[in-house]
GUFIBA-65923 format. One record per residue (C-alpha): residue number from 1; residue in one letter; x, y, z. Coordinates in nm, 4 decimals. Each point is the difference from the previous one (the first is absolute). Example, Ala and Ser with C-alpha at 12.3 -4.5 7.8 and 13.67 -1.06 7.14 Angstrom:
<kolkes>
KOLKE   seq   type         px         py         pz
KOLKE     1      A     1.2300    -0.4500     0.7800
KOLKE     2      S     0.1370     0.3440    -0.0660
</kolkes>
This chain:
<kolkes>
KOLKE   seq   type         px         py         pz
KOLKE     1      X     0.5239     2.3486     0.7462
KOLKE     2      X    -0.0227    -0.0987    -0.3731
KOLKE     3      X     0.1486     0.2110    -0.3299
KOLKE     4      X    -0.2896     0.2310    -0.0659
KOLKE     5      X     0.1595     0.0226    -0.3858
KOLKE     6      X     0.0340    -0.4288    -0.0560
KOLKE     7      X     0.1496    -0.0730    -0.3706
KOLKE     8      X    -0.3614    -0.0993    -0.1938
KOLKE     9      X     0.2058    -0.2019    -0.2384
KOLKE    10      X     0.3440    -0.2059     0.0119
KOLKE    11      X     0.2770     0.0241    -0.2441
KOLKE    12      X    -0.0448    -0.2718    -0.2624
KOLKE    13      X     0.3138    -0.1611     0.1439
KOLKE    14      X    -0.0208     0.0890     0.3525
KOLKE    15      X     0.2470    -0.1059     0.3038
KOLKE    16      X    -0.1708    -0.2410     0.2219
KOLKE    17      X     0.1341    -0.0311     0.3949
KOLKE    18      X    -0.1333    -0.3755     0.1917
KOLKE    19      X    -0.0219     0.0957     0.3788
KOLKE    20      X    -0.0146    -0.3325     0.1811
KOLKE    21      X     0.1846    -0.1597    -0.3059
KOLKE    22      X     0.0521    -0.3002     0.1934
KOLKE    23      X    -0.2932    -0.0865     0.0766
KOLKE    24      X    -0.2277    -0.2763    -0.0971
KOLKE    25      X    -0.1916     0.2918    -0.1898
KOLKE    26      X     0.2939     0.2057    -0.0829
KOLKE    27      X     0.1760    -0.2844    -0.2102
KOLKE    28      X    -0.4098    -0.1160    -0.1474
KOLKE    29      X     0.0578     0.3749    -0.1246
KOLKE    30      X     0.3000    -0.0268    -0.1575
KOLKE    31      X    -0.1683    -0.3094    -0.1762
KOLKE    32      X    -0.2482     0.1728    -0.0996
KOLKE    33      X     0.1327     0.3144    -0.1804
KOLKE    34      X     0.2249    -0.2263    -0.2007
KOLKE    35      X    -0.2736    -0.2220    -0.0699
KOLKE    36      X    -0.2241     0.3139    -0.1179
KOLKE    37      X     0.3061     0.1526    -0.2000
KOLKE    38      X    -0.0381     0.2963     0.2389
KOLKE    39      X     0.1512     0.2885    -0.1879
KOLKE    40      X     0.2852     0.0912     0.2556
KOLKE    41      X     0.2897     0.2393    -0.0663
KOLKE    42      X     0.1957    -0.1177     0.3549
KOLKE    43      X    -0.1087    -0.2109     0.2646
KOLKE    44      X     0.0820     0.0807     0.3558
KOLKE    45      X    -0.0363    -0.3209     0.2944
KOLKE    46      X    -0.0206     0.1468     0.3877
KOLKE    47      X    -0.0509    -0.1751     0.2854
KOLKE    48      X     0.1620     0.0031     0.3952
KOLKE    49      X     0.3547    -0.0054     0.0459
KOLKE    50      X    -0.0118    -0.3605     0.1003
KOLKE    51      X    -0.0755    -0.0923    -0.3881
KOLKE    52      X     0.2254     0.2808    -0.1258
KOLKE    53      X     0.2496    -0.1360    -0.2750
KOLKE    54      X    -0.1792    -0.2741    -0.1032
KOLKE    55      X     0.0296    -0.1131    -0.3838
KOLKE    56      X    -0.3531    -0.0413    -0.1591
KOLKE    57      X     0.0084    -0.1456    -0.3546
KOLKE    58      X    -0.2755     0.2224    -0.2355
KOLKE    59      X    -0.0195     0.0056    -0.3604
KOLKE    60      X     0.2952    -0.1731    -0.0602
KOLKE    61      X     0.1773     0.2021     0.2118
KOLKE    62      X     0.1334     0.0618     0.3904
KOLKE    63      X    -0.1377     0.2523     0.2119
KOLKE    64      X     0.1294     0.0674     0.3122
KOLKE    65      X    -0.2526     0.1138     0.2975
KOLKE    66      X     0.0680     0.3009     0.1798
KOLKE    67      X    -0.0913     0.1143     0.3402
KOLKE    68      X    -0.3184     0.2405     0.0236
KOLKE    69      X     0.0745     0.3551     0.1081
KOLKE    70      X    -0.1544     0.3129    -0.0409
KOLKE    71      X     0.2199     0.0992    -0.3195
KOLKE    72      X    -0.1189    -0.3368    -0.1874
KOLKE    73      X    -0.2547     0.1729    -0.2004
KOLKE    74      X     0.2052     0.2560    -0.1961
KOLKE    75      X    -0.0800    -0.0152    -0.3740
KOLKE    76      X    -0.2845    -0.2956     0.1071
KOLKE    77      X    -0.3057     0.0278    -0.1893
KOLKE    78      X    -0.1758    -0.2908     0.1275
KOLKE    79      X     0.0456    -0.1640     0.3350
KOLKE    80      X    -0.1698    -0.3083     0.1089
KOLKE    81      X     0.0123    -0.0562     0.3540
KOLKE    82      X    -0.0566    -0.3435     0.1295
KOLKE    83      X     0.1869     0.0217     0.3438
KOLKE    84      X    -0.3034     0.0385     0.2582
KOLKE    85      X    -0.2288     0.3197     0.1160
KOLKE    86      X     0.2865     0.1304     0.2310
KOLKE    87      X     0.2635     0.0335    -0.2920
KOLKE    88      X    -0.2745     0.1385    -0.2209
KOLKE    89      X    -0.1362     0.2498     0.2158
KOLKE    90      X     0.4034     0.1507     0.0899
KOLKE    91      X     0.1056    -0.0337    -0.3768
KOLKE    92      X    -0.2854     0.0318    -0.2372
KOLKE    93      X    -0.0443     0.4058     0.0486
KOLKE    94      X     0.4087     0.0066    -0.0518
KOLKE    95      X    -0.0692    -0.1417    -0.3218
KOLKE    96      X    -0.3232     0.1502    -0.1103
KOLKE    97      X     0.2387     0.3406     0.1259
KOLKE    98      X     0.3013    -0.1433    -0.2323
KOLKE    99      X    -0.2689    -0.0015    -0.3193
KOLKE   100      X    -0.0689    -0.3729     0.0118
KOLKE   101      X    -0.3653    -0.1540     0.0016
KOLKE   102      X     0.0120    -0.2470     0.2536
KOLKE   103      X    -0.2472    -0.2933    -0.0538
KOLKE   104      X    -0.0564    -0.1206     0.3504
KOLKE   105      X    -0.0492    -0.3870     0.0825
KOLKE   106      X    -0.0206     0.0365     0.4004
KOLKE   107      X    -0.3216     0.0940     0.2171
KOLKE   108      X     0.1665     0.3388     0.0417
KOLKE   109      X    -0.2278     0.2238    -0.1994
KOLKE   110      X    -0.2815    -0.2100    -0.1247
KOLKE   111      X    -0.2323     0.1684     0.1476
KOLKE   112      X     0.1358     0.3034     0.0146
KOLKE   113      X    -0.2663     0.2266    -0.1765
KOLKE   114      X     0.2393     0.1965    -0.2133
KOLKE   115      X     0.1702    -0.3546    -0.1521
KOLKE   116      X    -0.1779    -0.1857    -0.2215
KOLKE   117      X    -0.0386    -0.3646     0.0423
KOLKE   118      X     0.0044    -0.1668    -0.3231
KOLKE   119      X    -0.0504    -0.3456    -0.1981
KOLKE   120      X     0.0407     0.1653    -0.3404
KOLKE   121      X    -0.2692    -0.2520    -0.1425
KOLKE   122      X    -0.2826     0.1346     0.2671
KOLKE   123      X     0.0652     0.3320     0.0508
KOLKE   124      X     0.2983     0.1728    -0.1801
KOLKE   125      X    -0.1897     0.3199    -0.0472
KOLKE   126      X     0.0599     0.0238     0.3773
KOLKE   127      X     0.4167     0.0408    -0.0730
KOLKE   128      X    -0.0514     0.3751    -0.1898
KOLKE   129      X    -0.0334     0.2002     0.3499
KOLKE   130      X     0.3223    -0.1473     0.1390
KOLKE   131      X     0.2596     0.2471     0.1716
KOLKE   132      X     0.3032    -0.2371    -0.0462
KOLKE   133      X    -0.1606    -0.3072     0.1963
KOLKE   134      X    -0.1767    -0.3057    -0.1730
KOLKE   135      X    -0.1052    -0.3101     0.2740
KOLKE   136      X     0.0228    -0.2917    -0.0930
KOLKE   137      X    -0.3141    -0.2433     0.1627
KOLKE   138      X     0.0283    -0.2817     0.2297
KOLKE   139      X    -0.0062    -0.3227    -0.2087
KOLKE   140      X    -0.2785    -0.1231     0.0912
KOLKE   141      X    -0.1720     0.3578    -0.1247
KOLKE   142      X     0.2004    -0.0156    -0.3201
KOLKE   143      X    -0.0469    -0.2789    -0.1112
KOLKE   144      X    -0.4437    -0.0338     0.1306
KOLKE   145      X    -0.0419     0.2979    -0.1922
KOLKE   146      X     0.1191    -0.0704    -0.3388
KOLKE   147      X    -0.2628    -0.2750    -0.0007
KOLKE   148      X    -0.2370     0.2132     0.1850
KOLKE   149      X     0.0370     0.2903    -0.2494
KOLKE   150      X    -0.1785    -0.1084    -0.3238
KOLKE   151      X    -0.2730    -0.1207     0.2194
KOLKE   152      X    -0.0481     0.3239     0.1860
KOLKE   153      X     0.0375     0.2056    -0.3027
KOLKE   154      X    -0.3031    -0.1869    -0.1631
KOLKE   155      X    -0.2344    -0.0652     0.3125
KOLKE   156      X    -0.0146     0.1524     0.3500
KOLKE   157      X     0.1634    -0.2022     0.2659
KOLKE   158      X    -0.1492     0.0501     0.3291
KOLKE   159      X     0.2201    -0.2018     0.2012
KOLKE   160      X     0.2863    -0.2678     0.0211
KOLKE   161      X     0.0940    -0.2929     0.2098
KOLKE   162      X     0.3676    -0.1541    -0.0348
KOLKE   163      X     0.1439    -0.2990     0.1556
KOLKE   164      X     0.4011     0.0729    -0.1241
KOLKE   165      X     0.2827    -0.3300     0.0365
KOLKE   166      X     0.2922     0.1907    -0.0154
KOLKE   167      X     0.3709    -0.1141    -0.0985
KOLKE   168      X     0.3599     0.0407     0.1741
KOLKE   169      X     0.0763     0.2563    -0.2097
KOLKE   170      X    -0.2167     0.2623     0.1558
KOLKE   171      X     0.2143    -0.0301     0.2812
KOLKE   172      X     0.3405     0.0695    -0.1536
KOLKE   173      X     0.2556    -0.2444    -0.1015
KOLKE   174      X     0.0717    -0.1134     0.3463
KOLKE   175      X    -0.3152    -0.1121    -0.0221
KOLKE   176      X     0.0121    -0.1984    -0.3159
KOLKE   177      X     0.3445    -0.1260     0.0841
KOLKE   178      X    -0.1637    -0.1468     0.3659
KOLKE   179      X    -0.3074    -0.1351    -0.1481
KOLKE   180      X     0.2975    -0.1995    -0.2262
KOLKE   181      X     0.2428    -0.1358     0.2988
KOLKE   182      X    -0.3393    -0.0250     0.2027
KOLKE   183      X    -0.1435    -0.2810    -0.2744
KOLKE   184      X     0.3224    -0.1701    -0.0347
KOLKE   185      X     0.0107    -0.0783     0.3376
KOLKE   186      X    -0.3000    -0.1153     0.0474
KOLKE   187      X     0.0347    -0.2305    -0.2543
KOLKE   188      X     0.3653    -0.0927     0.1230
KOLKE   189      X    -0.2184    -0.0532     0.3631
KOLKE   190      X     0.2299     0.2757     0.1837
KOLKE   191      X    -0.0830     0.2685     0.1968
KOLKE   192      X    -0.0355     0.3430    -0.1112
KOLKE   193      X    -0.1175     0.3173     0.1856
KOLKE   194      X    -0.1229     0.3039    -0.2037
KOLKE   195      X     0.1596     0.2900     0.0550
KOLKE   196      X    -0.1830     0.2681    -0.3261
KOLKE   197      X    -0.3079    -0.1188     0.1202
KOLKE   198      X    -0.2139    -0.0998     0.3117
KOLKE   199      X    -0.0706    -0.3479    -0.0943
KOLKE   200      X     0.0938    -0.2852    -0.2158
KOLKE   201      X    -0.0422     0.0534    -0.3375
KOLKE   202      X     0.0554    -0.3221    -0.1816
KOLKE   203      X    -0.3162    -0.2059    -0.0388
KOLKE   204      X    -0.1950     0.2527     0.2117
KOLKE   205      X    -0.2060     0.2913    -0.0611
KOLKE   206      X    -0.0617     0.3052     0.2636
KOLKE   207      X    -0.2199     0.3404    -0.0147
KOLKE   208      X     0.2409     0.3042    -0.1396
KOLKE   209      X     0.3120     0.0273     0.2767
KOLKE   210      X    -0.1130     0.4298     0.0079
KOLKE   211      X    -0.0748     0.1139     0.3585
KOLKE   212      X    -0.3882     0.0162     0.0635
KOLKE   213      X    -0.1406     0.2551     0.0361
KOLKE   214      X    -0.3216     0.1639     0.1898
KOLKE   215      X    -0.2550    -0.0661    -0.2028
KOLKE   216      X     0.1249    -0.3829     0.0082
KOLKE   217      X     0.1894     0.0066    -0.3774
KOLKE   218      X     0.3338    -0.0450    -0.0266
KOLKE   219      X     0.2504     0.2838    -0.1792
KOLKE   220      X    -0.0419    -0.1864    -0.3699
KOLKE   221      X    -0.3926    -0.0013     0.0262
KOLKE   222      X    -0.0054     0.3705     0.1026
KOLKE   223      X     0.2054     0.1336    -0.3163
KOLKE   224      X    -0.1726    -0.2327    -0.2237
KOLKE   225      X    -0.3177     0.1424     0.0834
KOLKE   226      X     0.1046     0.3571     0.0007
KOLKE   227      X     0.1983    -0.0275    -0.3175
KOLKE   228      X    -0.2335    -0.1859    -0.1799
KOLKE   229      X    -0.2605     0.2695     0.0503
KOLKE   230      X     0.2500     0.2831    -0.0457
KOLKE   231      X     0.0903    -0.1911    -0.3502
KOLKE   232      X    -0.3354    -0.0565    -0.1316
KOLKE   233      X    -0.1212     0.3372     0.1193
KOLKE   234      X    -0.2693    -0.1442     0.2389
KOLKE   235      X     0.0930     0.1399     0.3780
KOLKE   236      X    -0.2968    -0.1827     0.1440
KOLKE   237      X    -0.0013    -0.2946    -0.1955
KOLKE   238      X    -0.0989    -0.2651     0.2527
KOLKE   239      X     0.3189    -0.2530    -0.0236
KOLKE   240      X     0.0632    -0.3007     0.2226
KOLKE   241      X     0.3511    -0.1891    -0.0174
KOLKE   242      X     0.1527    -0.2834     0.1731
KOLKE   243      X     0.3601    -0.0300    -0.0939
KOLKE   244      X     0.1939    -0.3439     0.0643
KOLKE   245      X     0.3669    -0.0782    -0.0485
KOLKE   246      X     0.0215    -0.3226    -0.2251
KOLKE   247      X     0.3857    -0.1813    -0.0632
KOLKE   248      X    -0.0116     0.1474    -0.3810
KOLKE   249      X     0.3531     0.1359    -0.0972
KOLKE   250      X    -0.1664     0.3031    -0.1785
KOLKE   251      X    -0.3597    -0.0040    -0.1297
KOLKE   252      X    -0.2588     0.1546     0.1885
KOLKE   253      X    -0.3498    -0.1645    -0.0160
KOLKE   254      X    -0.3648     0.1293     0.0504
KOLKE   255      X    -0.3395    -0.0901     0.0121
KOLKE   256      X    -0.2482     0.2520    -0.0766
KOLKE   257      X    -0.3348     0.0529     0.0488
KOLKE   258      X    -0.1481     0.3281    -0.2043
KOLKE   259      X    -0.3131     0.1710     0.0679
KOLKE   260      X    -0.1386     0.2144    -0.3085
KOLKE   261      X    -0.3314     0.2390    -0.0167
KOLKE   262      X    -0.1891    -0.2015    -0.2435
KOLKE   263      X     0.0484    -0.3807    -0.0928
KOLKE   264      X     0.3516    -0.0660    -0.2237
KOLKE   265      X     0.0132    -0.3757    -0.1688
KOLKE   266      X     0.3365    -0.1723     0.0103
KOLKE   267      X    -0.0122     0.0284    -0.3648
KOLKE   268      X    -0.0341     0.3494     0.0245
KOLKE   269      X     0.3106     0.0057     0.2381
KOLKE   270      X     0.1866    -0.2359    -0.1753
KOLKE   271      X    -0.0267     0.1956    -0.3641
KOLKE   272      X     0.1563     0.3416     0.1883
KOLKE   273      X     0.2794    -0.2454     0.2020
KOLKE   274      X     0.0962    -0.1363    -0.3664
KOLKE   275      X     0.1073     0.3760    -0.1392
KOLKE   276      X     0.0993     0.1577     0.3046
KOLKE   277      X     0.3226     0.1075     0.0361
KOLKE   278      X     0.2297    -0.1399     0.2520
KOLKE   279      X    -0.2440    -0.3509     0.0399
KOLKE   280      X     0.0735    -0.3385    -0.1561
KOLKE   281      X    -0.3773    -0.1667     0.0058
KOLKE   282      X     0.1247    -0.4194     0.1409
KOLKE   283      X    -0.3529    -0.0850     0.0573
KOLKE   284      X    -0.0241    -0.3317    -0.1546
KOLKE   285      X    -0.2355    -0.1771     0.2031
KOLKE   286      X    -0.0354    -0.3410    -0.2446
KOLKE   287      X     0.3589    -0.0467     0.0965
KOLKE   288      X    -0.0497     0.1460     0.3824
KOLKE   289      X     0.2934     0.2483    -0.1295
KOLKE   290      X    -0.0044     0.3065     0.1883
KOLKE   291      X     0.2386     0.2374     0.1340
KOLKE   292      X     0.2905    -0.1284     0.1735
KOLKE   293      X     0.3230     0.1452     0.2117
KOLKE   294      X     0.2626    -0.1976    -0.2375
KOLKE   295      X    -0.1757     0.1246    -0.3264
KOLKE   296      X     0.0110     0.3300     0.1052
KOLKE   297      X     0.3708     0.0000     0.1577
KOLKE   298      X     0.1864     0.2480    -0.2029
KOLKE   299      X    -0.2686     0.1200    -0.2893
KOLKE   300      X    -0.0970     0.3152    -0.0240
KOLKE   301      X    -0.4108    -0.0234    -0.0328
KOLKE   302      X    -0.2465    -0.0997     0.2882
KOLKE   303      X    -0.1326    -0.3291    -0.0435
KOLKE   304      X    -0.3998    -0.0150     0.0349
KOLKE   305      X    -0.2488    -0.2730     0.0283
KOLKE   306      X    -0.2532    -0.2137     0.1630
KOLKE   307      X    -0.2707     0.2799    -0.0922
KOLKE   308      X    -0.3050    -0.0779     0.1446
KOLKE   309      X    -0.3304     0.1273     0.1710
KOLKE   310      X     0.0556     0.0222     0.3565
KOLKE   311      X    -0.2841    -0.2229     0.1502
KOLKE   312      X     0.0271     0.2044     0.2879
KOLKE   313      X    -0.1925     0.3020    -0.0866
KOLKE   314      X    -0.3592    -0.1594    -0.2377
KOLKE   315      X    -0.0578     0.3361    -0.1335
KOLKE   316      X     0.2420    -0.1156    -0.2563
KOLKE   317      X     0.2164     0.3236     0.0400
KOLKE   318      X     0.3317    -0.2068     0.1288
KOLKE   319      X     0.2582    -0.0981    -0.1591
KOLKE   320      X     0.3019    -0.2225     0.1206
KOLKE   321      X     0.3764     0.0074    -0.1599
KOLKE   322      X     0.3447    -0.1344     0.0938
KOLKE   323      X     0.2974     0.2151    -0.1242
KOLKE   324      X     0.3481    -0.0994     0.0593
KOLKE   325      X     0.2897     0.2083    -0.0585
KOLKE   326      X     0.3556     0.0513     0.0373
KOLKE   327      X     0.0637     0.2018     0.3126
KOLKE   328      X     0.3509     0.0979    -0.1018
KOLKE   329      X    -0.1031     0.0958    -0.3450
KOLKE   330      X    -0.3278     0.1622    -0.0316
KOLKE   331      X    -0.0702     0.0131     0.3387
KOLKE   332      X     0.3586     0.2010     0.0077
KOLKE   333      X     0.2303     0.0733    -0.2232
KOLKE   334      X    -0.1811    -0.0408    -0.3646
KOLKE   335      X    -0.2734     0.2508     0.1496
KOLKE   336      X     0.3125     0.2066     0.0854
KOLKE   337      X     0.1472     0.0230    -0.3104
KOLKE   338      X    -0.3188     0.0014    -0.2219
KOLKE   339      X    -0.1166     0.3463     0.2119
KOLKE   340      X     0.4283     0.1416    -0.1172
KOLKE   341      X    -0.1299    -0.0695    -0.3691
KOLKE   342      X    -0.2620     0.2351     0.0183
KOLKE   343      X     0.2130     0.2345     0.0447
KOLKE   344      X     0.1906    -0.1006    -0.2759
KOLKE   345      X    -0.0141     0.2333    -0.3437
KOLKE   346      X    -0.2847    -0.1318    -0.2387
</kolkes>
């Protein structure tokens, strides 16, 4: 399916092509590669014909989207799609045929055996046996393991149990936009059916809107435990995940609980959190400062705190964390962009 030949390095100024440009993710990606000085030659925007010919300001300039087609991808070298598995799976060979790498955000290939799945600060060894293809994770994988990896690097976990309180933005910008008209009128006292998702969303919370399935998780719990494992290079790591839709705009949320092989101190966690790459340590508990969705909206590092021994488990091998981190950033596009860099000429 996939170029058996993929380019192992791009130009130092390559041309970048947005599928799903639009997006809530598309235009976080655009953000982002200005934000990060990306070194871009040209920048391409595609999306459906419906968005065709709209003006979108970047770097001081206008860009103008165009509508996807199966000749978008001449002289591409880098193509991040961000337009759903369907799109992906019909347009990210054509690209990877063109001579693009195509860095992946949908469901489409992640666990695809021949694509690696990468958060570049867990596992970006796992990106040199690519054939053109690089997944990006769910969010809530992304953004778990870049607090999970300095821990597992140092001890053994042996198993994980999340509780996740998951924003709008997860859901699109549909979403976000509802979860906005859906507060204001509440608060104006009017009525107001949802239409993104399946139940109020202002001043409520509800388990992950994905379809459950037969063993009794929904869709989100699923990937997170199969990309979590497929990330941290554990295939039978015993995971457990409840995932919950909170009305956050765009920070996801988790609690959780960390099994090692042999007794690990908070301190001991706390000193790797505080160099780890990727992790902001807010674990002031004097203060009861911890990590929190509107500290985290629109940075870059995930936020870790309230380290503790999990009473749960008195062999003292338990640990219990909160991250929080920006779904549309590192839980999309900054993890997007940061695997593109290395790529990127020393």
């Amino acid at each position: 399916m996939l170029d058996q030949n993929p380019p192992a390095q791009l130009p130092a100024n390559p041309n970048v092509a947005i599928v799903g440009s639009t997006g809530a993710v598309g235009v976080e990606l655009l953000n982002t590669l200005a934000a990060r000085g990306f070194p871009l030659a040209n920048l391409k925007l595609l999306a459906s014909a419906r968005s065709a010919g709209k003006e979108v300001s970047f770097n001081g300039g206008t860009l103008i989207v165009e509508e996807l087609s199966e000749n978008s991808f001449d002289d591409v070298h880098v193509a991040f799609f961000s337009a759903g598995a369907t799109l992906s799976r019909k347009f990210a060979p054509i690209a990877v045929a063109a001579g693009a790498l195509v860095v992946d955000n949908s469901s489409a290939f992640r666990m695809d055996p021949d694509v690696p799945l990468v958060v570049p600060e867990a596992n970006a060894a796992a990106m040199s046996g690519h054939a053109g293809v690089v997944a990006n994770p769910n969010c809530v994988a992304a953004i778990a393991t870049v607090a999970l990896a300095p821990l597992h690097k140092a001890f053994n976990i042996q198993r994980l149990n999340l509780a996740t309180y998951q924003a709008a933005s997860g859901a699109g910008a549909a979403a976000m936009e509802e979860l906005r008209q859906g507060t204001q009128a509440y608060l104006n006292g009017d009525d107001f059916q949802p239409e993104v998702l399946p139940h109020p969303y202002a001043f409520n919370f509800f388990s992950h809107n994905a379809d459950i399935e037969d063993n009794g998780y929904n869709g989100e719990e699923n990937k997170v435990i199969a990309e979590v494992r497929r990330i941290m290079e554990r295939p039978a790591l015993p995971i457990g995940v409840t995932c919950i839709r909170v009305p956050i705009l765009r920070a996801h949320g988790m609690a959780i609980s960390i099994e090692f092989d042999q007794p690990v101190s908070p301190e001991q966690a706390r000193a790797l959190l505080q160099d780890a790459p990727g992790v902001k340590l807010v674990d002031d508990r004097e203060a009861n400062y911890f990590p929190m969705p509107v500290d985290a909206s629109g940075q870059e590092d995930v936020l870790v705190g309230r380290i503790r021994e999990d009473l749960g488990d008195p062999s003292g091998r338990s640990l219990s964390i909160f991250v929080v981190g920006d779904q549309l950033l590192k839980g999309a596009a900054l993890n997007a962009v940061q695997i593109a860099e290395q790529f990127l000429p020393a």
